[in-house]
PDB file of N, CA, C and O in Angstrom:
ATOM      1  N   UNK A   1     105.067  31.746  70.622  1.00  0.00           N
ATOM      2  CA  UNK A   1     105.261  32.301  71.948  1.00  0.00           C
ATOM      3  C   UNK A   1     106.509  31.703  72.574  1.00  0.00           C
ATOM      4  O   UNK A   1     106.963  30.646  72.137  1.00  0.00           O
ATOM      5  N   UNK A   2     107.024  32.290  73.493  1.00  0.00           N
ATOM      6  CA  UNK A   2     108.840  32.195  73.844  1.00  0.00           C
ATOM      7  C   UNK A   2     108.517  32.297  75.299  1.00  0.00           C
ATOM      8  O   UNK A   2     108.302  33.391  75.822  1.00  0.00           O
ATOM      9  N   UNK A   3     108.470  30.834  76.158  1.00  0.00           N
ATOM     10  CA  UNK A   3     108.111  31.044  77.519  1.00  0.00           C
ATOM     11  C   UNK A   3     109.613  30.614  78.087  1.00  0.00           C
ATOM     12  O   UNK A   3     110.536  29.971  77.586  1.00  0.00           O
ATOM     13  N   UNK A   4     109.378  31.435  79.689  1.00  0.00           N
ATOM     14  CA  UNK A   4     110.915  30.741  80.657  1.00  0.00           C
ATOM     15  C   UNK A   4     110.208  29.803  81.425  1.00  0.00           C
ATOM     16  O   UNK A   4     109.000  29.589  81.326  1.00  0.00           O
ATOM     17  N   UNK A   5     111.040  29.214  82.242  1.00  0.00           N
ATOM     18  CA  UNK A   5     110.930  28.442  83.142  1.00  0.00           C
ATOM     19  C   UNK A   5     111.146  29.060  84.983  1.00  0.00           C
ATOM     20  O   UNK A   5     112.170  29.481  85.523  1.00  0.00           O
ATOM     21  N   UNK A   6     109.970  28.915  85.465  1.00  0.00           N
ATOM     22  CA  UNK A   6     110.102  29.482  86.758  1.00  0.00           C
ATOM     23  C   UNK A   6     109.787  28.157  87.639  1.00  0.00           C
ATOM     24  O   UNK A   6     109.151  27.265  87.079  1.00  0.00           O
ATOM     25  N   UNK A   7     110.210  27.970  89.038  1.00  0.00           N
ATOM     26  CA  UNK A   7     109.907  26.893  90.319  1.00  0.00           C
ATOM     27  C   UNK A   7     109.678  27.782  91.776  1.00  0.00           C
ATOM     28  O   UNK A   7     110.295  28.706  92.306  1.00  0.00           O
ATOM     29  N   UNK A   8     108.569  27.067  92.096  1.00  0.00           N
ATOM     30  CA  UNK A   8     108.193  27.486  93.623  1.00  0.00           C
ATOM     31  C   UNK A   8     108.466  26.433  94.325  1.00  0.00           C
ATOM     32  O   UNK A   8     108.613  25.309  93.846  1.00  0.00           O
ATOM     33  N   UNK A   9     108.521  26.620  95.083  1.00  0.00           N
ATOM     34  CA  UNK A   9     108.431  25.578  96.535  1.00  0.00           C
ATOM     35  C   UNK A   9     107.502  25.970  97.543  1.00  0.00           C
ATOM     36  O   UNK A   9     107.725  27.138  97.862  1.00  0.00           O
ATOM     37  N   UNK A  10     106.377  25.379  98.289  1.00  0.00           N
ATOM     38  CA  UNK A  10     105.893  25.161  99.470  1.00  0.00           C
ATOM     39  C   UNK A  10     106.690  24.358 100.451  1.00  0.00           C
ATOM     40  O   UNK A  10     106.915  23.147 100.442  1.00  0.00           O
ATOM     41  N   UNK A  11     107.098  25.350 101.361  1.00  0.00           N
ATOM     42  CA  UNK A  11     107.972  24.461 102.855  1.00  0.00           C
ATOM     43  C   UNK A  11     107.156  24.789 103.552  1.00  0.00           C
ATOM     44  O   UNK A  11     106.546  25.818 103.843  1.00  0.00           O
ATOM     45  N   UNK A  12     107.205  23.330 103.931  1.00  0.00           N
ATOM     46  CA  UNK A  12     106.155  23.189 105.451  1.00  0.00           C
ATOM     47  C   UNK A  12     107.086  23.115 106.525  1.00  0.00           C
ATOM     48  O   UNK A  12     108.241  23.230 106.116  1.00  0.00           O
ATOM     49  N   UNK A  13     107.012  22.999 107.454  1.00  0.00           N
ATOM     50  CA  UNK A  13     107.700  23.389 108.497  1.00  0.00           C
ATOM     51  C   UNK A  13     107.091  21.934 109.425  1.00  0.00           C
ATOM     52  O   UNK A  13     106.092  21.337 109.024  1.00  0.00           O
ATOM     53  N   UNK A  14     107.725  21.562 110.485  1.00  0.00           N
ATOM     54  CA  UNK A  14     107.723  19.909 111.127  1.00  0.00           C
ATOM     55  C   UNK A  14     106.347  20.328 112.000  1.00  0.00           C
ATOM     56  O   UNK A  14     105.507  19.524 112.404  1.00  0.00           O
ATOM     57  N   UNK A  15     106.323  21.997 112.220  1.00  0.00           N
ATOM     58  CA  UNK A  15     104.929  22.044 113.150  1.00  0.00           C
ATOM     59  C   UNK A  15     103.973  22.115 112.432  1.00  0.00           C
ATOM     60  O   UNK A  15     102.895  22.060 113.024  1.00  0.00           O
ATOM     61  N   UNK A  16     103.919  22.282 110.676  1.00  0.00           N
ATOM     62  CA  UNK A  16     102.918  22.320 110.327  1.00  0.00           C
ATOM     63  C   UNK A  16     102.171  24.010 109.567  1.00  0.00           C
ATOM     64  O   UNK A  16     101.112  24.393 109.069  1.00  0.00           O
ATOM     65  N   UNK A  17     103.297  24.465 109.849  1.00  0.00           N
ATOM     66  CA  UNK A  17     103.103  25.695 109.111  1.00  0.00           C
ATOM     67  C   UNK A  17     104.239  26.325 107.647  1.00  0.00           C
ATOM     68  O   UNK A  17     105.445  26.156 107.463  1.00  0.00           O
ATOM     69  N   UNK A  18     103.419  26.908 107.004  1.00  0.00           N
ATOM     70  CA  UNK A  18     104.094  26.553 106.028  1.00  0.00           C
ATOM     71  C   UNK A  18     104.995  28.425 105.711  1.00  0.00           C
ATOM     72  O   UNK A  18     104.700  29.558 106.090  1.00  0.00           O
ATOM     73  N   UNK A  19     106.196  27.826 104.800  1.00  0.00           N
ATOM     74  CA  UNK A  19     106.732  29.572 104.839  1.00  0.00           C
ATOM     75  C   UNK A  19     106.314  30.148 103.470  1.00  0.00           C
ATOM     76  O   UNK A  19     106.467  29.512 102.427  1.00  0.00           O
ATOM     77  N   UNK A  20     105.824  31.282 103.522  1.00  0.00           N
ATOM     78  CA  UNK A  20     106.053  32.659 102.691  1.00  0.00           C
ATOM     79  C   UNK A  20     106.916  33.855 102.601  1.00  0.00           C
ATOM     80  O   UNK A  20     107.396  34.202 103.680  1.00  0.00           O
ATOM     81  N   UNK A  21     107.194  34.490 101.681  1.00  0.00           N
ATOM     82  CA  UNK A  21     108.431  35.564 101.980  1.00  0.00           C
ATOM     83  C   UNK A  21     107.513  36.694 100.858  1.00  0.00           C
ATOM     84  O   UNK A  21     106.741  36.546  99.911  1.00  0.00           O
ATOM     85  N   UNK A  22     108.096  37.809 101.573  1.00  0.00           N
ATOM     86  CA  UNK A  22     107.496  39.390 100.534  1.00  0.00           C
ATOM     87  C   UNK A  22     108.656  39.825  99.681  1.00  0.00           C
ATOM     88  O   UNK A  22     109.826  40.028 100.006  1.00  0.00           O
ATOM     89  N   UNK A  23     107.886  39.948  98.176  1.00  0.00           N
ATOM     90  CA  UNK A  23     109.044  40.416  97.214  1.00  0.00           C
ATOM     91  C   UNK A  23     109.384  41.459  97.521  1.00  0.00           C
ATOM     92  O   UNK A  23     108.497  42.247  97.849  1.00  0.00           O
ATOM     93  N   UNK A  24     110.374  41.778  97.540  1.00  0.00           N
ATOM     94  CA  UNK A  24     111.396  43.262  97.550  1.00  0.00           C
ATOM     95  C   UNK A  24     110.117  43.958  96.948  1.00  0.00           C
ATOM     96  O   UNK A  24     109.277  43.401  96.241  1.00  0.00           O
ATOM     97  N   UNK A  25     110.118  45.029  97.277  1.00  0.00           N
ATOM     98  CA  UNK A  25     109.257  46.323  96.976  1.00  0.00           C
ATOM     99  C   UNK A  25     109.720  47.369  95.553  1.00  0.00           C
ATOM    100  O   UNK A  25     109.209  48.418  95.161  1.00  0.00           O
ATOM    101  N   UNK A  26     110.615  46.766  95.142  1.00  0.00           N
ATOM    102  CA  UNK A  26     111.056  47.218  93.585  1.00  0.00           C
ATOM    103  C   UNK A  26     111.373  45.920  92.849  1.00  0.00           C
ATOM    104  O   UNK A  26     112.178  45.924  91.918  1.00  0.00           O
ATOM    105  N   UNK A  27     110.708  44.729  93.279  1.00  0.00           N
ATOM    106  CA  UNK A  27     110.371  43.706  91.877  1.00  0.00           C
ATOM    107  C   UNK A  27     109.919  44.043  90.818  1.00  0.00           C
ATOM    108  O   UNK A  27     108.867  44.604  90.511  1.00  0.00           O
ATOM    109  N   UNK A  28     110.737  43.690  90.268  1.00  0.00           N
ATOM    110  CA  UNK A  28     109.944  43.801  88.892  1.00  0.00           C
ATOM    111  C   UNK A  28     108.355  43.496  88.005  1.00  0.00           C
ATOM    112  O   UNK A  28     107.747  44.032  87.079  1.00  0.00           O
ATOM    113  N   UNK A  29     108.146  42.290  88.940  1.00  0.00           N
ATOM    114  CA  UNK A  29     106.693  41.584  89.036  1.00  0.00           C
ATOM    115  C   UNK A  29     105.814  41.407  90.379  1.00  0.00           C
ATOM    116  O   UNK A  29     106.105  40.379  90.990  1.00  0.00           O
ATOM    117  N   UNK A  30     105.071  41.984  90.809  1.00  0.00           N
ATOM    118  CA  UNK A  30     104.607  41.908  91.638  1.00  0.00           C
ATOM    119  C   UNK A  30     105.264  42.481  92.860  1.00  0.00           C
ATOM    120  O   UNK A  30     105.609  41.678  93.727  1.00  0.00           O
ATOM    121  N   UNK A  31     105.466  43.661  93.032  1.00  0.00           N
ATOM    122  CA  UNK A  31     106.222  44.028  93.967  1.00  0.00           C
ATOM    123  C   UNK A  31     105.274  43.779  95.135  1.00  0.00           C
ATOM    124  O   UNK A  31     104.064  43.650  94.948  1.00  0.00           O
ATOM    125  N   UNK A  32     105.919  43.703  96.522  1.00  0.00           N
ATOM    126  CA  UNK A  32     105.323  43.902  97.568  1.00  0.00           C
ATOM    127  C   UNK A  32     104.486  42.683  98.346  1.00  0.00           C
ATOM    128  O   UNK A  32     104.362  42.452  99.549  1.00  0.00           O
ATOM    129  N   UNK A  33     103.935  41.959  97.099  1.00  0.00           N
ATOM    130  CA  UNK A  33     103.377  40.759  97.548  1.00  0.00           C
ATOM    131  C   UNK A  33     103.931  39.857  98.520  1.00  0.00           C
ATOM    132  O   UNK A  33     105.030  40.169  98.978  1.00  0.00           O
ATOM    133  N   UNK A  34     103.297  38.625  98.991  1.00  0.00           N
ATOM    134  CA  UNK A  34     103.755  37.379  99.659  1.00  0.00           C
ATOM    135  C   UNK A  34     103.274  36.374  98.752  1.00  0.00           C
ATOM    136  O   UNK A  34     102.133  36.426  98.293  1.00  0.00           O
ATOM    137  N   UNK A  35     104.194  35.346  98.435  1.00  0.00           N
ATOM    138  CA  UNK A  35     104.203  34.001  98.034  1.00  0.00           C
ATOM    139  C   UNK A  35     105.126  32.898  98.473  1.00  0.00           C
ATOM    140  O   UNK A  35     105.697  32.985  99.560  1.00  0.00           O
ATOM    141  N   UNK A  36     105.272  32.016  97.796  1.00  0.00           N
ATOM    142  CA  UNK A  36     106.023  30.840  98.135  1.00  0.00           C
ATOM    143  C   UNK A  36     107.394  30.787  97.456  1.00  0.00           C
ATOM    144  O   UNK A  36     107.334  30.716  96.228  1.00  0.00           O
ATOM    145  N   UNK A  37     108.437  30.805  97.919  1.00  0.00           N
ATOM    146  CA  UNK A  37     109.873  30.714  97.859  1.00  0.00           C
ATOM    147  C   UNK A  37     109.929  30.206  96.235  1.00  0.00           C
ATOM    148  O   UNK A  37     109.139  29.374  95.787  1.00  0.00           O
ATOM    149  N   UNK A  38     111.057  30.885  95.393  1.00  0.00           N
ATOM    150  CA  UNK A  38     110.965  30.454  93.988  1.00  0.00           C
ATOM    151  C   UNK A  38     111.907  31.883  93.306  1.00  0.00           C
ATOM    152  O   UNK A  38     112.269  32.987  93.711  1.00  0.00           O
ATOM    153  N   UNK A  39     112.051  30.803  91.637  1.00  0.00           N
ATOM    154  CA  UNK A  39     112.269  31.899  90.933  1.00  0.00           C
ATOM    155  C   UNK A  39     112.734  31.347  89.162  1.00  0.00           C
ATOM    156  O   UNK A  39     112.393  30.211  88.829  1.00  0.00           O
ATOM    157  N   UNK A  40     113.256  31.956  88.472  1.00  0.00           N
ATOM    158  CA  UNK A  40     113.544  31.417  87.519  1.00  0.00           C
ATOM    159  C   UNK A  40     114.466  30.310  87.276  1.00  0.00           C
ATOM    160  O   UNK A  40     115.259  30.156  88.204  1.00  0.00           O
ATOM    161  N   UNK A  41     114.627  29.303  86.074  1.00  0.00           N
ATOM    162  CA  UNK A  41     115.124  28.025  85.601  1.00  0.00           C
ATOM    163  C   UNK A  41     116.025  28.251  84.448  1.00  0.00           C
ATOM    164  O   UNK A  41     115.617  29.127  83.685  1.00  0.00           O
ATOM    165  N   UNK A  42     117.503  27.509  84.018  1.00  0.00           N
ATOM    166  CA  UNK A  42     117.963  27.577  83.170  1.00  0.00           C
ATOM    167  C   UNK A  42     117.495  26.149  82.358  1.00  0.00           C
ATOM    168  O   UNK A  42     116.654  25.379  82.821  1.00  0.00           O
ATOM    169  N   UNK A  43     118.111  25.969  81.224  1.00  0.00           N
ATOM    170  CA  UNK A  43     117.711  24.414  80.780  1.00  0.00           C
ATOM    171  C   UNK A  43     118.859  23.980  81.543  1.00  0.00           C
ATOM    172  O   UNK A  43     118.534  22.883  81.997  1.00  0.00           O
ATOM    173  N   UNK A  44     119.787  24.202  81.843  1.00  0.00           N
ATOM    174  CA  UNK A  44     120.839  22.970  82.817  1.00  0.00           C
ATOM    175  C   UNK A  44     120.203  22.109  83.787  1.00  0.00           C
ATOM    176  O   UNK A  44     119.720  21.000  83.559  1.00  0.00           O
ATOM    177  N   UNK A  45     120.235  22.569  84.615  1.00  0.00           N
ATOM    178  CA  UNK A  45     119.245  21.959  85.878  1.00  0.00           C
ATOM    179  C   UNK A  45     118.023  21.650  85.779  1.00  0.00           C
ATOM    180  O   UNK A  45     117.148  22.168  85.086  1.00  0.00           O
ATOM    181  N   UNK A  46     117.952  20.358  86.844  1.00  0.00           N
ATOM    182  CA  UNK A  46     116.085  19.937  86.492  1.00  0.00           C
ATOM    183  C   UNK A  46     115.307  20.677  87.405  1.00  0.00           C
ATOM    184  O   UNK A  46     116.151  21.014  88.236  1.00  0.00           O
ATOM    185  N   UNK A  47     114.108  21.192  87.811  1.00  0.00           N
ATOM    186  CA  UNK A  47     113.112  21.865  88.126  1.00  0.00           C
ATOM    187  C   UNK A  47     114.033  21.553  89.511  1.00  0.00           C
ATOM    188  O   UNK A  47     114.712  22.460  89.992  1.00  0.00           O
ATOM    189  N   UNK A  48     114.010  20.368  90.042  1.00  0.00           N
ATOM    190  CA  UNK A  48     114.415  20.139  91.639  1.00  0.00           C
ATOM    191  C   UNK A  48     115.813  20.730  91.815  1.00  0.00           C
ATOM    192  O   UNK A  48     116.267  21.133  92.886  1.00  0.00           O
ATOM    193  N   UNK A  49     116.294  20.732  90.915  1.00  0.00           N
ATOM    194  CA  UNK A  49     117.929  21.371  91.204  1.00  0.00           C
ATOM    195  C   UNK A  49     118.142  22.642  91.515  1.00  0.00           C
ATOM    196  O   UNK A  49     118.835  23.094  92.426  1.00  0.00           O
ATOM    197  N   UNK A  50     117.269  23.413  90.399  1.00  0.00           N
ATOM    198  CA  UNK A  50     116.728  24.976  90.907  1.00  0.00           C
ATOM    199  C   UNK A  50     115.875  25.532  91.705  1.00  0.00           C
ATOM    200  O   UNK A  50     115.697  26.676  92.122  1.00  0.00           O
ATOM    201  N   UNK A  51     115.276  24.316  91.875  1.00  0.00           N
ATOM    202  CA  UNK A  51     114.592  24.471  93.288  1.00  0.00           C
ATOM    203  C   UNK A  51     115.247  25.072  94.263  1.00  0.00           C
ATOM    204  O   UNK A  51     115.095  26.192  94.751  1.00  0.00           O
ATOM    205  N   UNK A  52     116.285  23.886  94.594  1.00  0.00           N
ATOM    206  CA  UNK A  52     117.017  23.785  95.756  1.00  0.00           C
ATOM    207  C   UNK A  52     118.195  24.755  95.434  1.00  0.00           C
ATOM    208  O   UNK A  52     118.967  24.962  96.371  1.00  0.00           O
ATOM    209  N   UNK A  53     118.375  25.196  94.601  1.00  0.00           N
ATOM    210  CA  UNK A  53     119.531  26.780  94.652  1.00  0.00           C
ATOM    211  C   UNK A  53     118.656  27.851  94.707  1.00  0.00           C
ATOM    212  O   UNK A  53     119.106  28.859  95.253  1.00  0.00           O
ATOM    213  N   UNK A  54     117.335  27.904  94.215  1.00  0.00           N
ATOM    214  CA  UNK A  54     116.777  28.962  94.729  1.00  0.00           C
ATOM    215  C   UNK A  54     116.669  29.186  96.390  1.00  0.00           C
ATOM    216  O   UNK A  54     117.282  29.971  97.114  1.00  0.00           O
ATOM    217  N   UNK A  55     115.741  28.275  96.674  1.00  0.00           N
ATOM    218  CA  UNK A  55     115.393  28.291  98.248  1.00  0.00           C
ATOM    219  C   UNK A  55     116.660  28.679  98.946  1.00  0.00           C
ATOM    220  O   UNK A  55     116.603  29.458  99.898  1.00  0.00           O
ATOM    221  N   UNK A  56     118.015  28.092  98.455  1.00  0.00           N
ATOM    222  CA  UNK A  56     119.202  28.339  99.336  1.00  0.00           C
ATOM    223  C   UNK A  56     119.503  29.933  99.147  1.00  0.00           C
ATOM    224  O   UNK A  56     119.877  30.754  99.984  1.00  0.00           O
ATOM    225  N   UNK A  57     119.240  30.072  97.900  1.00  0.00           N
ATOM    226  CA  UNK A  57     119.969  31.483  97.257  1.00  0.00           C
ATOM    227  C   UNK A  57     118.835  32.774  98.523  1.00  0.00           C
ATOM    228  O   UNK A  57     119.255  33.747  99.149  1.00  0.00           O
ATOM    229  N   UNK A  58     117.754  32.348  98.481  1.00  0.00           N
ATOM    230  CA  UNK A  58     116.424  32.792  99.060  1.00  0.00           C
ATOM    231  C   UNK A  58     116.660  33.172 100.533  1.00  0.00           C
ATOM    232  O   UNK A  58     117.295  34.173 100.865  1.00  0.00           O
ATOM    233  N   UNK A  59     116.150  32.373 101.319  1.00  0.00           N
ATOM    234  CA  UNK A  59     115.820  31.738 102.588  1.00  0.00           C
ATOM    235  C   UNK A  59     117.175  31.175 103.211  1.00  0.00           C
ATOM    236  O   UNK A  59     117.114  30.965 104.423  1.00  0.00           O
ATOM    237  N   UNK A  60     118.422  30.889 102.569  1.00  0.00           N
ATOM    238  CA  UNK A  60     119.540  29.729 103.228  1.00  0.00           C
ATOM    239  C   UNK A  60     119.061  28.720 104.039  1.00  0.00           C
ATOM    240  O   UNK A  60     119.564  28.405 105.118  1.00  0.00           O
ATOM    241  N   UNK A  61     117.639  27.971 103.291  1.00  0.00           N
ATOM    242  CA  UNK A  61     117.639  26.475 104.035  1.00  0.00           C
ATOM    243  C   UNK A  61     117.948  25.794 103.119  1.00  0.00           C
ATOM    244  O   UNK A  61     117.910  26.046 101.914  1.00  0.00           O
ATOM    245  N   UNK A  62     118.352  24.666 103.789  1.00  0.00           N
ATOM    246  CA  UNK A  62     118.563  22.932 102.909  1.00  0.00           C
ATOM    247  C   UNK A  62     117.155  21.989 103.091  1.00  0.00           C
ATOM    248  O   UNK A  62     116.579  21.549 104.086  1.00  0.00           O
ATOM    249  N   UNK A  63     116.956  21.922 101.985  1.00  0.00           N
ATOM    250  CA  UNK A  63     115.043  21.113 102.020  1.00  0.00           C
ATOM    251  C   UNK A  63     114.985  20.224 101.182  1.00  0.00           C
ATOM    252  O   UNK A  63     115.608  20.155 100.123  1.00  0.00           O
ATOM    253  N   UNK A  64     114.031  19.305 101.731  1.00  0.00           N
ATOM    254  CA  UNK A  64     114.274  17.934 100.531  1.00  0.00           C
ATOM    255  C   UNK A  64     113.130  18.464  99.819  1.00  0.00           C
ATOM    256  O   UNK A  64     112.180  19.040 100.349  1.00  0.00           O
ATOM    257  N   UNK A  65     113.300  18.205  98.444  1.00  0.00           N
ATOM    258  CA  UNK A  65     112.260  18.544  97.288  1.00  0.00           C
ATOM    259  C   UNK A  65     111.536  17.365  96.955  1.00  0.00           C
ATOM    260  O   UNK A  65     112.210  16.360  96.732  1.00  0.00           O
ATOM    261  N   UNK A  66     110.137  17.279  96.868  1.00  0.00           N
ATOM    262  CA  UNK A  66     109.541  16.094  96.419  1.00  0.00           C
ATOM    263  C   UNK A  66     109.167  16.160  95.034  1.00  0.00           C
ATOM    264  O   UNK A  66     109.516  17.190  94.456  1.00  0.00           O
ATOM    265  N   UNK A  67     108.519  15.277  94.344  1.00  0.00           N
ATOM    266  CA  UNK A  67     107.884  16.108  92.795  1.00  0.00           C
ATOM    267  C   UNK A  67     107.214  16.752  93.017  1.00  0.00           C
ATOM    268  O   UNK A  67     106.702  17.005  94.108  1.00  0.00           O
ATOM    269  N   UNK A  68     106.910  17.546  91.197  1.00  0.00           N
ATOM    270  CA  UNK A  68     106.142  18.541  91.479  1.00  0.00           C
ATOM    271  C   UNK A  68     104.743  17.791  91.512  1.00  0.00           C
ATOM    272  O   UNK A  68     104.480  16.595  91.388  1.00  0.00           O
ATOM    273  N   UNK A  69     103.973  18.847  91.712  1.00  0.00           N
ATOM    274  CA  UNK A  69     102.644  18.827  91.846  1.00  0.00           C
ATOM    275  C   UNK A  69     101.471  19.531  91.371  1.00  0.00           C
ATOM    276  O   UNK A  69     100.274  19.279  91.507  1.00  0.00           O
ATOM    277  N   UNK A  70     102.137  20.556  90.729  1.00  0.00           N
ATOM    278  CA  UNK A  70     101.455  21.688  89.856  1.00  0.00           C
ATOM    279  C   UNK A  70     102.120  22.210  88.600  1.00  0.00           C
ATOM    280  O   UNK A  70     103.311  22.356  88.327  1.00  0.00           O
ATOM    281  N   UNK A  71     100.987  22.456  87.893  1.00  0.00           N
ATOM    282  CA  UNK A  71     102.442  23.534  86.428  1.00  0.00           C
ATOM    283  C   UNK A  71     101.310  24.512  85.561  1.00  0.00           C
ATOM    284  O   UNK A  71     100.446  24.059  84.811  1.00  0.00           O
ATOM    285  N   UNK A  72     101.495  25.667  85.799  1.00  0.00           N
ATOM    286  CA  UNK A  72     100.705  26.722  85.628  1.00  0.00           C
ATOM    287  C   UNK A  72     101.830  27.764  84.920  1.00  0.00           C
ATOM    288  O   UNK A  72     103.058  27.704  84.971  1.00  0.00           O
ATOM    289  N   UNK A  73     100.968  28.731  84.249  1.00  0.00           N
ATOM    290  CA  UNK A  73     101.512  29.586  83.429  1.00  0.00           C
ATOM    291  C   UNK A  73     101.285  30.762  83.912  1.00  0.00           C
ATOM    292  O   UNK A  73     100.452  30.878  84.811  1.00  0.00           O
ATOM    293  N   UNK A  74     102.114  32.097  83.320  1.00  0.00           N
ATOM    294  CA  UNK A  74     101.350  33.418  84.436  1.00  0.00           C
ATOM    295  C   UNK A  74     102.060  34.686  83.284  1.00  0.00           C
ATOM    296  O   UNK A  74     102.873  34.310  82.439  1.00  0.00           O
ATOM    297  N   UNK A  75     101.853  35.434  83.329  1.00  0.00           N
ATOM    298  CA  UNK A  75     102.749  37.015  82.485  1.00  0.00           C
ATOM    299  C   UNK A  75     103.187  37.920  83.766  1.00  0.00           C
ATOM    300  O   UNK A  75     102.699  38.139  84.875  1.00  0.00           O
ATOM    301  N   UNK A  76     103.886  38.170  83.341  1.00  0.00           N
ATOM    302  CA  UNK A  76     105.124  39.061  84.698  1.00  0.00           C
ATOM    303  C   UNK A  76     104.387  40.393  84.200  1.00  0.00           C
ATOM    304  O   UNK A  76     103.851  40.620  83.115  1.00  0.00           O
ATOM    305  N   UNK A  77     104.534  41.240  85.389  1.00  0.00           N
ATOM    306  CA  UNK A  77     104.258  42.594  84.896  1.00  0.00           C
ATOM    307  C   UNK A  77     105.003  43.692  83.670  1.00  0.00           C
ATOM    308  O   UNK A  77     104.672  44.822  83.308  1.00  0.00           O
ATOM    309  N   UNK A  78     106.344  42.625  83.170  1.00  0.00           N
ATOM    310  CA  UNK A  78     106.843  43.387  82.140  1.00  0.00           C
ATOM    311  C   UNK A  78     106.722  42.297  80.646  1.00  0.00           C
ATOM    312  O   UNK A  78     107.552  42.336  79.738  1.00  0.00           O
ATOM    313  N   UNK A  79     105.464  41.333  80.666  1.00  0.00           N
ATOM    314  CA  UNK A  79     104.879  40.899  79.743  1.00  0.00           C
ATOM    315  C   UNK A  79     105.615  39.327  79.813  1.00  0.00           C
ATOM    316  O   UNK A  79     105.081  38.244  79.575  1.00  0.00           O
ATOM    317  N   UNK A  80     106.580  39.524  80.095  1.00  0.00           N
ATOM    318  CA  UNK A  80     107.554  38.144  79.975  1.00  0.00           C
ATOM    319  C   UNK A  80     106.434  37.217  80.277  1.00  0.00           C
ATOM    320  O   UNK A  80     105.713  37.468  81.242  1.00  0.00           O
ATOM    321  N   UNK A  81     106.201  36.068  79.472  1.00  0.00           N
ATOM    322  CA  UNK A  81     105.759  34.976  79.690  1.00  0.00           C
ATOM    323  C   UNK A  81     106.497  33.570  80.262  1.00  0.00           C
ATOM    324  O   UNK A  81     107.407  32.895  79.781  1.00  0.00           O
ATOM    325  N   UNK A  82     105.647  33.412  81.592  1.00  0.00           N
ATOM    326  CA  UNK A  82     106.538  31.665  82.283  1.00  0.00           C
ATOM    327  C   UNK A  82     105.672  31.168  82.337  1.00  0.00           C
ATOM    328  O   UNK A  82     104.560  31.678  82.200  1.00  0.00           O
ATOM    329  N   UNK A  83     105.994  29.610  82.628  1.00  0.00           N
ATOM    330  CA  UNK A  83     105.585  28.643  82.711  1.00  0.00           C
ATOM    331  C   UNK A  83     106.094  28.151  84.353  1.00  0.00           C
ATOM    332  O   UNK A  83     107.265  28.329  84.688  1.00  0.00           O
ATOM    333  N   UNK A  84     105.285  27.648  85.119  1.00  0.00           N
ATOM    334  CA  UNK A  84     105.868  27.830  86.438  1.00  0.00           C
ATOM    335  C   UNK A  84     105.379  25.928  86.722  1.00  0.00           C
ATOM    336  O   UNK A  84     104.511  25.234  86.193  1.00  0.00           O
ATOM    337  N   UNK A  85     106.324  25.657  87.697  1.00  0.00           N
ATOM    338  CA  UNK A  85     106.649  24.128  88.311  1.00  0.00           C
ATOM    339  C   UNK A  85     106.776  24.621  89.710  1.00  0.00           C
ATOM    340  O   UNK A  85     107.509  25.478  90.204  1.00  0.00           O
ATOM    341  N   UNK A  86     105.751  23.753  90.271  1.00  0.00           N
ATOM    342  CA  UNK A  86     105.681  23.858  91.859  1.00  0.00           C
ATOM    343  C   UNK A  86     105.408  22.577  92.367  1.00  0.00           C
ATOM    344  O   UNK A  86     105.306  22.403  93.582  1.00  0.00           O
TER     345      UNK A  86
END
């Protein structure tokens, strides 16, 4: 089996609430949904590096990344298999 590498982030916010965003409505995986800020990994960068170009690429915030805390696997709706770091 031939998995990628995907990263989420949970941002909490200083009041205590945390952000979600809705995939574009012609994603490829999961259209339409809400989740937590993220996306795919090259091997260059470490999980936190793509973190933090996603979220920017995303959202345009600057966020400090802590470790992860989770690592779960999932199939995209066009079969692609990841491995996901959150």
């Amino acid at each position: 089996m031939n998995y990628k590498l995907a990263v989420k982030g949970i941002i909490r916010c200083y009041d205590g609430k945390i952000l979600i965003v809705k995939r574009s409505d012609s994603d490829d995986h999961k259209p339409g949904i809400w989740e937590a800020v993220g996306g795919g990994m090259n091997g260059e960068t470490s999980p936190q590096e793509a973190l933090l170009r996603e979220i920017h690429e995303e959202v345009g915030l600057e966020v400090k990344v802590s470790e992860p805390f989770n690592v779960f696997s999932f199939v995209k709706d066009n079969g692609e298999m990841k491995i996901g770091i959150s």
